[in-house]
C-alpha positions in Angstrom: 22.6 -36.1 -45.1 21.6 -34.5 -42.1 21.8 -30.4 -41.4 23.1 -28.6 -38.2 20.5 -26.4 -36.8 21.3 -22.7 -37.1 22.4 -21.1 -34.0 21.1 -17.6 -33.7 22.6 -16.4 -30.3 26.4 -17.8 -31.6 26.1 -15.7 -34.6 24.8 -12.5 -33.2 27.9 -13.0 -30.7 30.2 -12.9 -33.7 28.3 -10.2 -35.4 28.5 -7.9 -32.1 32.2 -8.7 -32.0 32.9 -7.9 -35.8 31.0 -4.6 -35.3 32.8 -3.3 -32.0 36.2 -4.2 -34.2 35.1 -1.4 -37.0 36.6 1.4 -35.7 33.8 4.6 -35.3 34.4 8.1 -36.9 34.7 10.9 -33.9 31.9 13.0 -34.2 33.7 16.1 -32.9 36.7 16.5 -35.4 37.5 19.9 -34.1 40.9 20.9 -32.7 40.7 20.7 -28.6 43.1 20.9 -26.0 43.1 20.0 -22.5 45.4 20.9 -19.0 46.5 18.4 -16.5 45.9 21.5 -14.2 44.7 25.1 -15.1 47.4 26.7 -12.5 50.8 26.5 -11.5 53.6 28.7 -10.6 56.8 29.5 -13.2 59.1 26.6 -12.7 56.4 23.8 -12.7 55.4 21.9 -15.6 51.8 21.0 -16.9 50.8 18.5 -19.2 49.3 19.1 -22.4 47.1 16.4 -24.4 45.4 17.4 -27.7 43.1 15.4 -30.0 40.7 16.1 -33.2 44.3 17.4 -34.9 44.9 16.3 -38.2 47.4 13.4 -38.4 51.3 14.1 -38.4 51.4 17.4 -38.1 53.5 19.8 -36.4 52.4 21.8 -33.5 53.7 25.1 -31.3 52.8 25.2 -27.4 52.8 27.7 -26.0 51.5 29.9 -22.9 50.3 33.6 -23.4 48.9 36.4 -21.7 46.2 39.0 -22.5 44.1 36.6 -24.0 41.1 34.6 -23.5 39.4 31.5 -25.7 36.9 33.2 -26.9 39.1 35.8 -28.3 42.1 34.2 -29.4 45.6 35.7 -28.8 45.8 39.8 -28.6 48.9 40.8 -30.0 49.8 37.5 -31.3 52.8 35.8 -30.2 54.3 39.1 -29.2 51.8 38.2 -26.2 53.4 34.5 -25.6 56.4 33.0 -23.7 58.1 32.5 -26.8 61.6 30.9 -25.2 59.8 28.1 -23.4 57.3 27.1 -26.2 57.2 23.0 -26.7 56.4 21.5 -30.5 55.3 18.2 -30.4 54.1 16.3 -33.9 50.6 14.7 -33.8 50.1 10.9 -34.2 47.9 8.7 -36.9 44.9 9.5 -34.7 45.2 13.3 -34.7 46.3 13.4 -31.2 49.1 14.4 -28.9 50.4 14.6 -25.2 53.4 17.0 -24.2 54.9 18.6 -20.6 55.1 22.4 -20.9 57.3 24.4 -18.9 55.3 27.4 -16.9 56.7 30.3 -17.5 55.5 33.8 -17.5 54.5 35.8 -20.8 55.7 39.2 -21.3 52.1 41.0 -20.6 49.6 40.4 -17.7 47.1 37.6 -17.5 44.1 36.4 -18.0 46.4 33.5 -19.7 46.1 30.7 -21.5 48.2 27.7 -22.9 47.8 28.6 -27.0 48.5 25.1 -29.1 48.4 25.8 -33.3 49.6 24.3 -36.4 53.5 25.3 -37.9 52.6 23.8 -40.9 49.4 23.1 -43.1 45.8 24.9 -43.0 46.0 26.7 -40.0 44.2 25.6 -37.1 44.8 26.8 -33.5 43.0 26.0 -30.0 43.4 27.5 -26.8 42.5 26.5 -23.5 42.3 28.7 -19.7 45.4 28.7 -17.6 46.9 30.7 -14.5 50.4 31.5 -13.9 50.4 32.1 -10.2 51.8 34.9 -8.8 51.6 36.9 -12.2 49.9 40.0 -13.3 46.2 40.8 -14.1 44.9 43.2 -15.7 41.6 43.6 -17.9 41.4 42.9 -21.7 41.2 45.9 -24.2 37.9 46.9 -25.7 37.9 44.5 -29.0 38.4 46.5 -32.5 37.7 44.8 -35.0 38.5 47.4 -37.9 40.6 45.8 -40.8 41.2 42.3 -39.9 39.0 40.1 -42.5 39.9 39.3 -45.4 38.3 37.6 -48.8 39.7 34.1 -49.1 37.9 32.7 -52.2 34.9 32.2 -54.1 32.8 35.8 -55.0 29.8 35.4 -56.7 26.4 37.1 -57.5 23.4 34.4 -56.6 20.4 34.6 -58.0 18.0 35.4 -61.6 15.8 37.7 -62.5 12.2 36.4 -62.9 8.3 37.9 -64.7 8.3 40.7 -62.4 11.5 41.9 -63.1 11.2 41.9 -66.8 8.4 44.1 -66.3 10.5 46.7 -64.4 10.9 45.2 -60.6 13.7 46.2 -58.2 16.6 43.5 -59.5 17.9 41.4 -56.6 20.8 39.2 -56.1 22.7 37.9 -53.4 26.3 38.4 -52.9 28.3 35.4 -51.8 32.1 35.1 -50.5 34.3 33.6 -48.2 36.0 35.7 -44.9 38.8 34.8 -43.2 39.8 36.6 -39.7 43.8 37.3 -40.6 43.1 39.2 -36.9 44.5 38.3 -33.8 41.0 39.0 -32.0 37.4 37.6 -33.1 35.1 39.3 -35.0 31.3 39.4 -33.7 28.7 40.7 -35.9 30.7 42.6 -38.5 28.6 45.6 -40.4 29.7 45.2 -44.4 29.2 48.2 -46.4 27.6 46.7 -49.8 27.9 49.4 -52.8 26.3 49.6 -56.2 27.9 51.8 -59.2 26.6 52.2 -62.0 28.9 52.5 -65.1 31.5 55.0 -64.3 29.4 56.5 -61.3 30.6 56.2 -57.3 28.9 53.5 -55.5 26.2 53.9 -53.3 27.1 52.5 -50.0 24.4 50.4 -47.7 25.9 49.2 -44.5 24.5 45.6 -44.0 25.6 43.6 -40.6 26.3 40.0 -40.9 25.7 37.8 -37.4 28.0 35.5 -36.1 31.4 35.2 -34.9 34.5 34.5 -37.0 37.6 33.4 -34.5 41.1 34.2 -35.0 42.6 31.8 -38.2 38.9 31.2 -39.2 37.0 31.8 -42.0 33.3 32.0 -42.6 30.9 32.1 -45.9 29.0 35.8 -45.7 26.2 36.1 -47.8 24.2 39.8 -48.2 22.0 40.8 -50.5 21.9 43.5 -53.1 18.8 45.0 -54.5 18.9 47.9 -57.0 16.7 50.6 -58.2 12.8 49.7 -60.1 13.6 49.7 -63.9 17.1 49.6 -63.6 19.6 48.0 -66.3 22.9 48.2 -68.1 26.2 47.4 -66.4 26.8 47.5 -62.8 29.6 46.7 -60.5 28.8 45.6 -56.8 31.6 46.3 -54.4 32.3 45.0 -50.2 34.1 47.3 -48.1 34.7 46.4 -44.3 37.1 48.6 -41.9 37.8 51.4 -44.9 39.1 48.7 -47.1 37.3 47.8 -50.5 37.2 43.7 -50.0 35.6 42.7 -52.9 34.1 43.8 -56.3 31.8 41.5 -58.9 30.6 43.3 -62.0 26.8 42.9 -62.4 25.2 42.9 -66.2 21.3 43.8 -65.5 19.1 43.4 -68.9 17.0 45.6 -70.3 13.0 45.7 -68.9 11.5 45.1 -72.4 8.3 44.1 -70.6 7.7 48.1 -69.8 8.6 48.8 -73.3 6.3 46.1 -74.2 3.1 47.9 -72.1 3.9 51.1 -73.1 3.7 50.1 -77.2 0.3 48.1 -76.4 -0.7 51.2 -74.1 -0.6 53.2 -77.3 -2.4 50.9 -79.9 -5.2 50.5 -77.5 -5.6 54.3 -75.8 -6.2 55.8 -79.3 -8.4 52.7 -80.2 -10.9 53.0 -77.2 -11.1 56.6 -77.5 -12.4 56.9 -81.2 -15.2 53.9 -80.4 -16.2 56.2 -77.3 -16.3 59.2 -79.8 -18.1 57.1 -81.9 -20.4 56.0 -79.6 -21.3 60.0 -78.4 -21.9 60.7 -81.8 -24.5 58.2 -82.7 -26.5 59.0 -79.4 -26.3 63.2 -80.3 -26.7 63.6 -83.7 -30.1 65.1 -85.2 -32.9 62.2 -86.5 -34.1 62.4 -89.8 -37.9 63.1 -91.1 -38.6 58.9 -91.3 -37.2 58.0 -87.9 -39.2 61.1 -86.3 -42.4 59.7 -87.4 -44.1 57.4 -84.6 -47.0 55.4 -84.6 -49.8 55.8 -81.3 -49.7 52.9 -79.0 -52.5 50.6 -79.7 -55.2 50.1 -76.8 -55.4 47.1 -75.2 -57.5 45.1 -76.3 -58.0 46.6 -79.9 -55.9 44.3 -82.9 -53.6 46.1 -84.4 -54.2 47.5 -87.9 -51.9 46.5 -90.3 -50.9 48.6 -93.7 -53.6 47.9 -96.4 -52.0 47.0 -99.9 -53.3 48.3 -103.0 -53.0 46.2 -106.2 -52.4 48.1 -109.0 -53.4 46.9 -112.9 -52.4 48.3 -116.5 -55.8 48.2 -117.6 -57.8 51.7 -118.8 -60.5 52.3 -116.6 -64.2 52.4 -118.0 -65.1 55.8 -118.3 -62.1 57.1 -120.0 -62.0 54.7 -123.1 -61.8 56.6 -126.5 -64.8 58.5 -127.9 -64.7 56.5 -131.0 -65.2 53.2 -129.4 -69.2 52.2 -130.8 -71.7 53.3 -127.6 -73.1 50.0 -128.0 -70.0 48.3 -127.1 -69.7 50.0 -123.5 -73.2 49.7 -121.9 -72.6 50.6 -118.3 -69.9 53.5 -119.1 -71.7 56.9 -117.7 -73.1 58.9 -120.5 -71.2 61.5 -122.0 -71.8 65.2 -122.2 -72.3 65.1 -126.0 -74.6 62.1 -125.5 -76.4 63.8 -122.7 -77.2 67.1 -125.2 -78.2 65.1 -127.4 -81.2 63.6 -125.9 
């Protein structure tokens, strides 16, 4: 049986095909919106295409004044053409094309054509356009007092570790989720983070966060909180932003039993070291006694040193004073007596 040789170009032909059929995932999935023109006069029509939406889902269109991209809609729709707004519904593919009537919004431009969900998480885009022959006038200083708001999600991050237990400042971080319920974008918000503890006020610390949160956004804020060395018991950590109190997440701080733990061996071993020192004083001042004052002369060089001599003592009577009765004959070298020496 004989084999067909294996065609390598053929089949990387049908591989290449097979792969450019696989449709690819869009790598920007966020909401945009684009113009067929970015000015027109009121009574002219622009078209509108959209894509990154989420599939079937209702959308508003309209044009608005008083705002720009960056800062979303001022005033909300009070600021938009509301009569000639278009809905369109988006397709299996997230996007959408629709004609918008120009018209002009109640307040004065800079404009733009304002396209967000009805229905659903919201989502909006916005994108620059120019109703000729209207108004201009320059935006109002951005306030951002007030407008976020916790979504979901507070929590205290972090443990305690060694140094803590030994009476270091305790330290978490405070995690939550903001959502801009504003109609203008929020850049670099300052937090006020408080600590109370028990039944005592907080102690506010203003703490800035960086970034921008858009209108309809949301964004996950985290700031730490750090309390007092050799702290403990119950506290209660509390967010305020704009005069409002956003957030509160109690806080249970144990007890530093690493300081009690110092101070009880600080105590054993103080007393301990002290009366060995007294000790120690005393044997060097205290008065010698007669033995230990006695001290022997340095030997010369050269001359051995003498060493004790060691008598050896016996029970037996010396010569000379053995009883007068004994027989004189018996003791012939004892000394003569007195009586003997008379004698003679």
């Amino acid at each position: 049986m004989s084999r067909r040789p294996l065609r390598v170009p053929a089949l990387a032909a049908v591989l290449a095909l097979l792969l450019l059929a696989v449709p690819t995932a869009r790598a920007d999935t966020r909401p945009s919106v684009t113009l067929s023109t970015s000015q027109a006069g009121t009574g002219g029509s622009i078209t509108v295409t959209g894509s990154g939406w989420r599939p079937r889902t209702l959308l508003m269109l309209l044009i608005c004044g008083r705002s720009v991209p960056s800062r979303g809609v001022i005033g909300g729709t009070n600021s938009c053409a509301n009569a000639d707004g278009r809905a369109v519904t988006t397709d299996a593919a997230g996007r959408f094309r629709r004609a918008l009537p120009v018209a002009e919004p109640p307040v004065p431009c800079p404009c733009v054509v304002h396209v967000a969900t009805v229905t659903g998480p919201a989502a909006a885009a916005d994108a620059i356009f120019q109703v000729a022959g209207h108004a201009v006038a320059p935006l109002p200083p951005p306030t951002a007092d007030g407008r976020l708001a916790v979504l979901s999600d507070v929590r205290l991050d972090g443990s305690g570790g060694l140094l803590t237990w030994f009476g270091a400042p305790p330290a978490r971080t405070l995690v939550l989720t903001v959502g801009n319920v504003g109609t203008e974008a929020v850049q670099d918000p300052v937090f006020q983070v408080g600590t109370a503890h028990g039944v005592f006020a907080p102690q506010w610390e203003e703490q800035q966060w960086r970034g921008t949160i858009a209108p309809g956004a949301r964004a996950r804020v985290r700031l730490p909180v750090e309390l007092a060395a050799g702290a403990h018991g119950d506290y209660t950590v509390s967010l305020k932003y704009g005069g409002r109190v956003l957030a509160e997440q109690p806080w249970g701080v144990g007890r530093p039993w690493g300081v009690t733990l110092f101070w009880i061996l600080l105590c054993l071993v103080v007393p301990a070291a002290v009366f060995r020192a007294g000790l120690a004083i005393v044997d060097r001042v205290r008065p010698l006694g007669p033995r230990s004052r006695r001290k022997r002369a340095p030997t010369p060089p050269g001359v051995p040193e003498e060493t004790p001599e060691t008598y050896e003592t016996t029970s037996s009577p010396l010569p000379w004073f053995t009883p007068d009765s004994a027989p004189h004959g018996d003791h012939p070298t004892s000394p003569p007596t007195p009586t003997q020496k008379g004698s003679t």
